[in-house]
C-alpha positions, -999 to 999 in steps of 0.1 A, spaced: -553 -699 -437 -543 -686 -469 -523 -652 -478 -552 -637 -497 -581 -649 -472 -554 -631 -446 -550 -601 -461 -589 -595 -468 -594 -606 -434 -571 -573 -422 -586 -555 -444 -624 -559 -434 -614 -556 -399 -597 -526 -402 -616 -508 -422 -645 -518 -399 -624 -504 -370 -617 -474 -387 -656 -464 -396 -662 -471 -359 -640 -446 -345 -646 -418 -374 -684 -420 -354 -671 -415 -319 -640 -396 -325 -651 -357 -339 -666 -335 -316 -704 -328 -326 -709 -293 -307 -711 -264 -332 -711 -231 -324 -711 -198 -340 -679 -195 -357 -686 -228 -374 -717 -222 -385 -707 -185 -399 -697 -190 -433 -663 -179 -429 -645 -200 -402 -616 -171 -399 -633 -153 -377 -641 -119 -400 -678 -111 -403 -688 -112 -439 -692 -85 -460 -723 -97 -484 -742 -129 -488 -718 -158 -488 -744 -179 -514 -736 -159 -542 -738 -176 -578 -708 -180 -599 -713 -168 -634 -720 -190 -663 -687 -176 -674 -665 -189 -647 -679 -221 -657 -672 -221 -691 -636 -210 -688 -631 -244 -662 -648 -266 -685 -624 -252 -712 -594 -257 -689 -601 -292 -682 -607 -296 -718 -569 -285 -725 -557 -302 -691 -571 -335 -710 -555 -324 -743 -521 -324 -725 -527 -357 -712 -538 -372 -748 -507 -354 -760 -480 -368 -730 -475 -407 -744 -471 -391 -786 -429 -390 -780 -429 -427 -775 -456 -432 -804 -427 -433 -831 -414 -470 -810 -447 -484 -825 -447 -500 -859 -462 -473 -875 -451 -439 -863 -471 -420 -892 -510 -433 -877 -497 -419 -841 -488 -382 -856 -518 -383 -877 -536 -389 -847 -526 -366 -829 -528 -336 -854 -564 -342 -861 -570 -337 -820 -551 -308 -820 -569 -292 -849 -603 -302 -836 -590 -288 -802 -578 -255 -823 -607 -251 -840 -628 -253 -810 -608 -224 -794 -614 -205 -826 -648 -213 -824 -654 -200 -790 -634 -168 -793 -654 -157 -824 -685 -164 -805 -671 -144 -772 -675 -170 -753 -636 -165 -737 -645 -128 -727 -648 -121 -690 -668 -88 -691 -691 -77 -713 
């Protein structure tokens, strides 16, 4: 038998193994603390299902949007190896002006206030 029909062969069968015993292993029985929407025991103060605001939202959205920027951004040191180091900094001005201009954009319009 090959290596690779081997290894796939351990794989299937484990992961096969695996699902089998997730089904019998946890215990199904629950009971009032794990239904309560607070497993620590307290008894909650208000409604549990309350909706975030569209403003919580908006400020994650923005923080993934600058998480992503920083990630764009990481490889630019080793952009001036390539064979033409001027393309890569252009690049990577013109995101962070359309990233600046954004953030401009949305303080003007409020949209970074938390209370009205």
């Amino acid at each position: 038998m090959s290596l690779i029909t081997t290894i796939i062969t351990i794989a299937v069968v484990l992961s096969a193994v695996l699902a089998l015993v997730s089904f019998w292993l946890p215990q199904m029985t629950p009971d009032h603390e794990k239904l309560s929407p607070y497993e620590c025991g307290f008894d909650p103060l208000g409604s549990a299902r309350l909706p975030f605001s569209l403003r919580f939202f908006l400020v994650a959205i923005l923080f993934l949007l600058f998480d992503l920027e920083i990630a764009l951004l990481l490889p630019l040191p080793w952009g001036d190896q390539l064979p033409s180091p001027l393309a890569t900094f252009l690049w990577a001005t013109t995101v962070l002006i359309l990233l600046t201009l954004g953030l401009i954009y949305e303080w003007l319009q409020g949209g970074l206030e938390w209370a009205e």
